[in-house]
N, C-alpha and C positions, 0 to 999 in steps of 0.2 A: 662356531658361534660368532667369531669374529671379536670375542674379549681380548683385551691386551692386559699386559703387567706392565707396572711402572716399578721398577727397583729406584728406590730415591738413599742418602748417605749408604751406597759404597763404599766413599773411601775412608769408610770409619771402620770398616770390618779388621779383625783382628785375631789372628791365629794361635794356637797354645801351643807351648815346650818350645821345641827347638826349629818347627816348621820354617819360620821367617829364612835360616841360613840353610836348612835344607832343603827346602822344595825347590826343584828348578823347571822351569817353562824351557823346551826346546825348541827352536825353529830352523829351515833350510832355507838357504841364500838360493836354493837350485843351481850353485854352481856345485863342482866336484870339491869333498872338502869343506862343504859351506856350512858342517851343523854351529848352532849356535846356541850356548846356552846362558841362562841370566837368571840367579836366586828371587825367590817373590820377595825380599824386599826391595831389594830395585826395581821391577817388576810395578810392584804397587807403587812406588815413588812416582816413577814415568808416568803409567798407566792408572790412575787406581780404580779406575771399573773392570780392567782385564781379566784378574785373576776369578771374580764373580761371573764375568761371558765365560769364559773357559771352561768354567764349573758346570754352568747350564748349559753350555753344550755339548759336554761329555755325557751328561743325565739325557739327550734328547736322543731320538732316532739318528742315525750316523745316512742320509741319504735325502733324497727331495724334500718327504716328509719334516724330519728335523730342522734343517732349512728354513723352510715356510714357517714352521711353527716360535724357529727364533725369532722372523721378523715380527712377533707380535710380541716381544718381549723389550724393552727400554731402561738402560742403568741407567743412573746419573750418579757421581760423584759427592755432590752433593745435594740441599734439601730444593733447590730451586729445579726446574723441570715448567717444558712448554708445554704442559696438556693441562692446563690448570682451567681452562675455558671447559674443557671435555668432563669436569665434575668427579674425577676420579673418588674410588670410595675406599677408605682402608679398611685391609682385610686385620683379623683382631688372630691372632695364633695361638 
Protein backbone atom coordinates (compact mmCIF):
# COMPACT_ATOMS: atom_id res chain seq x y z
CA UNK A 1 0.00 0.00 0.00
CA UNK A 2 2.93 1.96 0.31
CA UNK A 3 2.29 3.21 4.37
CA UNK A 4 5.27 3.87 6.19
CA UNK A 5 5.77 3.99 10.23
CA UNK A 6 7.42 6.56 11.80
CA UNK A 7 8.97 5.28 15.29
CA UNK A 8 9.55 8.76 17.17
CA UNK A 9 11.28 8.78 21.26
CA UNK A 10 13.41 5.62 20.82
CA UNK A 11 15.78 6.44 22.94
CA UNK A 12 13.52 6.57 25.82
CA UNK A 13 12.61 2.74 25.69
CA UNK A 14 13.57 0.83 28.64
CA UNK A 15 14.14 -2.79 29.49
CA UNK A 16 13.17 -4.85 32.81
CA UNK A 17 15.33 -6.92 35.36
CA UNK A 18 18.58 -7.44 34.43
CA UNK A 19 18.26 -7.27 30.41
CA UNK A 20 20.30 -3.83 30.26
CA UNK A 21 23.87 -6.13 31.53
CA UNK A 22 22.74 -9.15 29.78
CA UNK A 23 21.70 -8.77 26.47
CA UNK A 24 24.43 -8.64 24.14
CA UNK A 25 24.27 -7.50 20.32
CA UNK A 26 26.84 -9.55 18.27
CA UNK A 27 28.73 -8.53 15.22
CA UNK A 28 31.59 -9.70 12.64
CA UNK A 29 34.58 -7.61 11.63
CA UNK A 30 34.74 -10.34 8.65
CA UNK A 31 38.19 -10.69 9.46
CA UNK A 32 39.05 -14.37 11.21
CA UNK A 33 38.65 -13.87 14.95
CA UNK A 34 36.57 -10.62 14.37
CA UNK A 35 33.29 -11.48 16.51
CA UNK A 36 32.43 -8.78 18.60
CA UNK A 37 30.33 -8.35 21.26
CA UNK A 38 28.63 -5.07 23.25
CA UNK A 39 25.86 -5.22 26.29
CA UNK A 40 22.59 -2.94 25.29
CA UNK A 41 23.47 -0.49 27.36
CA UNK A 42 26.25 0.62 25.67
CA UNK A 43 24.61 -0.30 22.70
CA UNK A 44 21.72 2.17 23.36
CA UNK A 45 24.19 4.84 24.66
CA UNK A 46 26.08 4.82 21.08
CA UNK A 47 23.11 4.01 19.28
CA UNK A 48 19.71 4.48 20.85
CA UNK A 49 17.57 3.67 17.81
CA UNK A 50 19.59 0.20 17.36
CA UNK A 51 18.33 -2.01 19.59
CA UNK A 52 14.33 -1.09 18.40
CA UNK A 53 15.85 -1.72 14.19
CA UNK A 54 17.25 -4.86 15.50
CA UNK A 55 14.02 -5.78 17.11
CA UNK A 56 11.96 -5.17 13.94
CA UNK A 57 13.96 -6.83 11.94
CA UNK A 58 14.27 -9.95 13.58
CA UNK A 59 10.03 -9.85 13.49
CA UNK A 60 10.31 -9.20 9.63
CA UNK A 61 10.84 -11.85 6.76
CA UNK A 62 14.78 -12.63 6.81
CA UNK A 63 15.19 -12.06 2.79
CA UNK A 64 14.21 -9.41 -0.19
CA UNK A 65 10.82 -9.25 1.26
CA UNK A 66 11.89 -8.02 4.72
CA UNK A 67 14.32 -5.72 3.26
CA UNK A 68 11.83 -3.72 1.30
CA UNK A 69 9.42 -3.89 3.96
CA UNK A 70 12.04 -2.24 6.44
CA UNK A 71 12.61 0.64 4.21
CA UNK A 72 9.31 1.83 4.98
CA UNK A 73 9.92 1.75 8.47
CA UNK A 74 11.70 5.25 10.27
CA UNK A 75 13.11 5.43 14.16
CA UNK A 76 14.06 8.48 15.47
CA UNK A 77 15.67 8.92 18.72
CA UNK A 78 13.81 11.38 19.50
CA UNK A 79 10.34 13.41 19.38
CA UNK A 80 11.49 15.69 16.31
CA UNK A 81 11.50 13.77 12.79
CA UNK A 82 11.37 15.21 8.99
CA UNK A 83 8.10 13.84 7.73
CA UNK A 84 6.13 16.43 9.67
CA UNK A 85 4.97 18.18 6.18
CA UNK A 86 3.61 14.43 5.23
CA UNK A 87 0.86 14.75 8.08
CA UNK A 88 1.58 11.65 9.78
CA UNK A 89 -1.27 10.27 12.04
CA UNK A 90 -0.95 8.49 15.42
CA UNK A 91 -1.79 5.18 15.81
CA UNK A 92 -3.69 4.98 19.58
CA UNK A 93 -2.68 1.09 20.94
Amino acid sequence: MGDKVIVINAGKIRVTGRKAQDKIYYRHTGYPGGLKQEPYFKVAKRKPTFPLEHAIKGMLPHGPLGRKCFQNVKVYAGSDHPHVAQNPQELKL
